[in-house]
C-alpha positions in Angstrom: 98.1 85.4 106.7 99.8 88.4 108.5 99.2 91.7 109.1 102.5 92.4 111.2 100.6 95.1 112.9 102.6 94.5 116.4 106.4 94.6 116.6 106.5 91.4 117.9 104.3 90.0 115.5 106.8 89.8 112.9 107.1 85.9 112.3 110.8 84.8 110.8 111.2 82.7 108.1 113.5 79.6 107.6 117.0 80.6 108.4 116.4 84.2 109.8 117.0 83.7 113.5 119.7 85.3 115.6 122.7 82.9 113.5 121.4 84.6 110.9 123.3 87.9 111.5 126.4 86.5 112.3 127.9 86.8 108.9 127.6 90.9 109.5 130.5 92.8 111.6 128.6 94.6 114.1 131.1 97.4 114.7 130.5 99.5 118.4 130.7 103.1 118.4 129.5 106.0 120.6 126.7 107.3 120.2 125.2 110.4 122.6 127.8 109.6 125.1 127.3 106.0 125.1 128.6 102.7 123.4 126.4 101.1 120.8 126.5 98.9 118.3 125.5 98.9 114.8 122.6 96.6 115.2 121.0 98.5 118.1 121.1 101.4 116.4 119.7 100.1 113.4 116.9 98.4 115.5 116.4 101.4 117.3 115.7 104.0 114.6 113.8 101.0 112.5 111.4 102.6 109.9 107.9 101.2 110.3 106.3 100.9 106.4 102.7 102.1 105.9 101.1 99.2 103.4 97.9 97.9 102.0 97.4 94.6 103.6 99.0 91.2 102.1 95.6 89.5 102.5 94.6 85.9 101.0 91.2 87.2 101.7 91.5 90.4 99.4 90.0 90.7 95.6 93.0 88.9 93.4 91.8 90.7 90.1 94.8 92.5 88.1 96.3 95.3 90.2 96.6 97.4 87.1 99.1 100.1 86.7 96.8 102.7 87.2 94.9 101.7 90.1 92.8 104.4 92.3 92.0 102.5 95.1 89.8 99.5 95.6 91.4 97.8 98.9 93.9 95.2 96.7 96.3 94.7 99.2 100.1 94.9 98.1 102.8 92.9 98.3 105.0 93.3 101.4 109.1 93.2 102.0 110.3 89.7 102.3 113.4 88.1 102.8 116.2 87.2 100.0 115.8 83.7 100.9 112.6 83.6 99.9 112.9 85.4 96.9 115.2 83.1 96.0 113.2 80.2 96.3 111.2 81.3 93.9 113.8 81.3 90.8 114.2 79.7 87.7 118.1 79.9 86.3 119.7 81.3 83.1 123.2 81.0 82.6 122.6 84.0 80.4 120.5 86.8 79.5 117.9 85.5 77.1 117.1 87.6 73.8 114.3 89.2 72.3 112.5 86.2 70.9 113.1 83.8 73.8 110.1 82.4 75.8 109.0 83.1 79.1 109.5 81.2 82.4 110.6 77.5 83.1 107.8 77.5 85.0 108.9 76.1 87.8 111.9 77.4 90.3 114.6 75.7 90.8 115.4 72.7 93.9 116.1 74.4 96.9 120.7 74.9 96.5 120.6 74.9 93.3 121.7 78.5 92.2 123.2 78.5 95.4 125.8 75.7 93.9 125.6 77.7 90.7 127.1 80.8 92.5 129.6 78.9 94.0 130.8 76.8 90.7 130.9 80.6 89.0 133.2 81.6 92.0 130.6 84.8 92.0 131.1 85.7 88.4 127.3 85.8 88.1 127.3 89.4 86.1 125.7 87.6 82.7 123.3 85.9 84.0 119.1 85.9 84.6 117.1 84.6 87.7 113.2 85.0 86.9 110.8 84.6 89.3 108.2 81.3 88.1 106.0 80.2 87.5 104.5 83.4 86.0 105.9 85.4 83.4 107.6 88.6 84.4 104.9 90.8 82.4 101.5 88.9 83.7 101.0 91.1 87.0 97.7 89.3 87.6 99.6 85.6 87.7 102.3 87.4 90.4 99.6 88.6 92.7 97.8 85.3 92.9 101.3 83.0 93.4 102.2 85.5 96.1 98.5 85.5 98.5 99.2 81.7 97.6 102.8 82.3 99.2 101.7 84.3 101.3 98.4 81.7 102.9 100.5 78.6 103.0 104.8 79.3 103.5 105.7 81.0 106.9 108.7 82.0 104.8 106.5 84.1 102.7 105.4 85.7 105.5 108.9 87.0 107.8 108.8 90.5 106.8 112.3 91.7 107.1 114.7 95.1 105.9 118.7 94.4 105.0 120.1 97.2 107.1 123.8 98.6 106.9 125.5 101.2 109.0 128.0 103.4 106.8 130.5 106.2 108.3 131.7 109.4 106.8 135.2 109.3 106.1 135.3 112.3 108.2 133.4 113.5 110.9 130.8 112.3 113.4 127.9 111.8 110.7 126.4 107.7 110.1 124.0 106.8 107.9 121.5 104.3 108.6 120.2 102.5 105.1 117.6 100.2 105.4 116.8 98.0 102.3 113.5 96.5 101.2 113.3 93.4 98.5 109.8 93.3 96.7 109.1 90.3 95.0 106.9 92.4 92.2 106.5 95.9 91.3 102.8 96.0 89.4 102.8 99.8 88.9 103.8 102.0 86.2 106.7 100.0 84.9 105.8 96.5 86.0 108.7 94.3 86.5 110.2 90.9 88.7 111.9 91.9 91.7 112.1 95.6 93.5 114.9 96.9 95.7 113.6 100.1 97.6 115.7 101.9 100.4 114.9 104.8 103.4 118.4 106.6 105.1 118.8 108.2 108.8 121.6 110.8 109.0 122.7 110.3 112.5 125.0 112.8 113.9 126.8 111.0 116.5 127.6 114.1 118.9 123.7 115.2 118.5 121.4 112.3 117.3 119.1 112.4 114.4 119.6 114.8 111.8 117.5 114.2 108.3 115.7 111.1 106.6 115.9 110.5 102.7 113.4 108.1 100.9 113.7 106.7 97.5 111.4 106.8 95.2 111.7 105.0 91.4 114.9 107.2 90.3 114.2 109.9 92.3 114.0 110.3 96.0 113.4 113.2 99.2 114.6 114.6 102.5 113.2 115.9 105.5 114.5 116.9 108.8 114.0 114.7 111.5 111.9 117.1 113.1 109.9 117.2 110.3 109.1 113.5 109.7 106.2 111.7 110.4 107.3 108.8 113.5 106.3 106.6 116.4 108.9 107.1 119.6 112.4 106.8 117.4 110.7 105.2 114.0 110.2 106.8 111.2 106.3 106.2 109.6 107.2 105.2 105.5 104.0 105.8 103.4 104.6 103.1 100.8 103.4 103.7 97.0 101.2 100.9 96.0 102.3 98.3 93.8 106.0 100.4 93.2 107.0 100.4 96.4 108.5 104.1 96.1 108.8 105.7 99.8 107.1 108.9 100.5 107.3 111.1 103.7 103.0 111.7 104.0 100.1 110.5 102.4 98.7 112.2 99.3 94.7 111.3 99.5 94.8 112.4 95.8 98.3 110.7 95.0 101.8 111.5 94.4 102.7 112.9 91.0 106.1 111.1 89.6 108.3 111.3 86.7 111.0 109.4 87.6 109.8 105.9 86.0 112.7 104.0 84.6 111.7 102.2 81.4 114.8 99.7 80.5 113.6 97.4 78.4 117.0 95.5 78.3 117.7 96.6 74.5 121.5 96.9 73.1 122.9 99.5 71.4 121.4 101.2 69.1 117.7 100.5 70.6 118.9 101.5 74.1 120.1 104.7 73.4 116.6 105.4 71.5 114.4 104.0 74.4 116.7 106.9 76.4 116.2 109.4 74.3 112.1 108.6 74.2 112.3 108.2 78.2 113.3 111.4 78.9 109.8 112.8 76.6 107.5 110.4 78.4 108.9 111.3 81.4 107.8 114.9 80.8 104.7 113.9 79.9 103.8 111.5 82.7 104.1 114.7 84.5 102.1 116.6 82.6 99.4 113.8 82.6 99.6 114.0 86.4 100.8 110.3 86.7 100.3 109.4 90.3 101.5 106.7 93.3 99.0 106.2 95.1 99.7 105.5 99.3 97.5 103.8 101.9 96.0 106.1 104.5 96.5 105.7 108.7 92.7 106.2 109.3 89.9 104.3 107.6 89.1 107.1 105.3 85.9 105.8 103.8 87.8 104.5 100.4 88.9 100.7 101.2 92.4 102.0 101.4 93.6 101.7 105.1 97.1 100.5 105.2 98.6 98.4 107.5 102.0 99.2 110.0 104.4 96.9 109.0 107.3 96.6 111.4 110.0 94.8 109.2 112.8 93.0 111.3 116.0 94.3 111.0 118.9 91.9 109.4 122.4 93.6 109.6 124.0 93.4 106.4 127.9 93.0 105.3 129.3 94.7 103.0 130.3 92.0 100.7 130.3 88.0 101.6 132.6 85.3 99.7 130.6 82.1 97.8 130.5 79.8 100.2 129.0 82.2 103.3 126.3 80.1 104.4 123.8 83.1 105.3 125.3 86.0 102.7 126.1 84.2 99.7 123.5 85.7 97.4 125.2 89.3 97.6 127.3 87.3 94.7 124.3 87.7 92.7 125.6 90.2 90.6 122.4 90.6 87.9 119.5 91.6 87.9 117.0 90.3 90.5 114.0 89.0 88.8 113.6 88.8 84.8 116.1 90.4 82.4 115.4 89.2 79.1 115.4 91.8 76.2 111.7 92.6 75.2 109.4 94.6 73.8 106.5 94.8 76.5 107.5 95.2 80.3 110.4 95.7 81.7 113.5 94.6 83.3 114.0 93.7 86.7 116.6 96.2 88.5 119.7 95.7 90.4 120.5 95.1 93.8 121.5 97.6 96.3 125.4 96.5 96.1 125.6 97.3 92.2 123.5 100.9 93.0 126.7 103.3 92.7 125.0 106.2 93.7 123.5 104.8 97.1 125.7 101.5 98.4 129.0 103.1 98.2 127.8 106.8 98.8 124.9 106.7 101.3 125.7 109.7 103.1 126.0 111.8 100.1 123.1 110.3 97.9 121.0 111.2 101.1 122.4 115.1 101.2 121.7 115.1 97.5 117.8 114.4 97.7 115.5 117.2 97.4 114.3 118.9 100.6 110.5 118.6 101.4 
């Protein structure tokens, strides 16, 4: 078990010592007068994510999407090589009527020599998480406090994070990406990508933070925002990993749920059309994420501090990159398979238009809070 409740009790994983980074170019740059590099930067301004605990010890009964409380746990951020370890391999997207997992993941290189046979053309294909099927939230949680007792890769706790530069100007943006092996909340699915951005202002330091938040997301000044020293404090929404800047004792209301189901035309443009209703209703209902609390409030909820290590991240790798190779994973990570009940597993932060090739300006874009 961990409880990464110290910086430096953040335990690596197989393969995610200090050769791990070398596949990133650390650019330098000055920052406040001085000379820095992209990796001390990113280390320094490191947010620290508020989560229920990923206790073995904790009640593994079905999270349920509309859990109130109760002490669960959640899962925590882990690496991509452990994600990865966990995969079964498609060489395509399975239809409607298909079955659910192998079962079983696959040898340890095997979609790794996939990816490189493919020469990266990966685009058609579906990893899903075994030995549970991608709709049976109650299986997930139990592999995972398995996972979680037993493999010391299950428990390195680590964030992708990537420095990107306005074209003009003295402005940076710090993204910091999170992989979730499960999202059990609203729209359960395999697989969960989540990101938090710094605007840094070169000349001046610190400007605003923006945190995602399903297809939604918010910003605050850095004045504003709730940190220890230079860290930023991420109140984590149980079980959907959305980011919030406080805790909500009565919840966060959302309607920003994405509901792709995988369909083809015309069935997609008809789940779209009935999104955009229940979407308005959700928050109507008052649909809520629900975040952990600092204090012990009296509820069972206390989070956890989770101080992730920081992994500096390229901006593309080729096949045969012995540490980056599985940014040619161009699907969906987790279960994509056309269905019915559940829902697809989302893509990963390279194939997310809006934020990988845009930080600076997804960030401006976010609403104020």
């Amino acid at each position: 078990m961990t409880t990464h409740n110290e910086p430096q009790a953040t335990v690596p994983g197989a393969g995610l010592g200090e050769a791990r980074q070398a596949g990133a170019q650390d650019e330098t740059l000055s920052y406040l007068g001085e000379r820095v590099s992209a990796q001390q930067l990113l280390e320094r301004y490191n947010p620290i994510l508020l989560l229920l605990p990923n206790d073995p010890a904790l009640n593994p009964r079905r999270p349920g999407s509309w859990w109130r409380g109760g002490g669960r746990g959640d899962y925590h951020p882990c690496s991509a090589e452990f994600f990865i370890s966990k995969l079964a391999w498609y060489p395509k997207r399975r239809g409607l009527l298909k079955g659910g997992s192998k079962g079983q993941p696959e040898e340890p290189g095997f979609i790794r020599n996939k990816v490189v046979e493919a020469n990266g053309q990966t685009a058609g294909w579906e990893i899903d998480l075994a030995p549970f099927s991608s709709g049976n939230a109650k299986r997930a949680w139990q592999n995972y406090l398995t996972w979680v007792g037993q493999e010391p890769a299950a428990q390195a706790c680590v964030t992708y994070g990537r420095l990107h530069r306005e074209k003009s100007g003295s402005a940076v943006a710090l993204q910091y990406w999170y992989l979730y092996l499960y999202n059990d909340a609203g729209n359960t699915h395999e697989g969960d990508w989540e990101t938090v951005a710094i605007e840094i202002d070169l000349d001046k330091g610190p400007v605003q933070v923006a945190f995602a938040g399903h297809d939604g997301g918010a910003r605050r000044t850095w004045e504003g925002i709730t940190r220890r020293q230079d860290r930023p404090v991420v109140h984590v929404a149980r079980g959907s990993h959305a980011a919030y800047l406080d805790h909500m004792p009565l919840g966060h209301k959302t309607a920003h749920l994405a509901f792709d189901k995988g369909l083809k035309f015309p069935f997609k443009e008809i789940v779209i059309v009935l999104e955009k209703v229940a979407m308005k209703l959700l928050y109507f209902w008052g649909v809520r994420d629900y975040t952990a609390s600092i204090d012990d409030e009296g509820d069972g909820n206390q989070g956890t501090l989770v101080y992730p290590k920081v992994l500096l991240m390229p901006e593309s790798a080729a096949v045969d990159d012995d540490d980056w190779w599985w940014m040619n994973l161009h699907c969906a990570w987790g279960s994509s398979h056309t269905r019915i009940r559940d829902f697809v597993a989302p893509e990963p932060p390279w194939l997310k238009v809006s934020k990988w090739p845009n930080a600076l300006e997804w960030l401006r874009s976010q609403s104020p809070r």
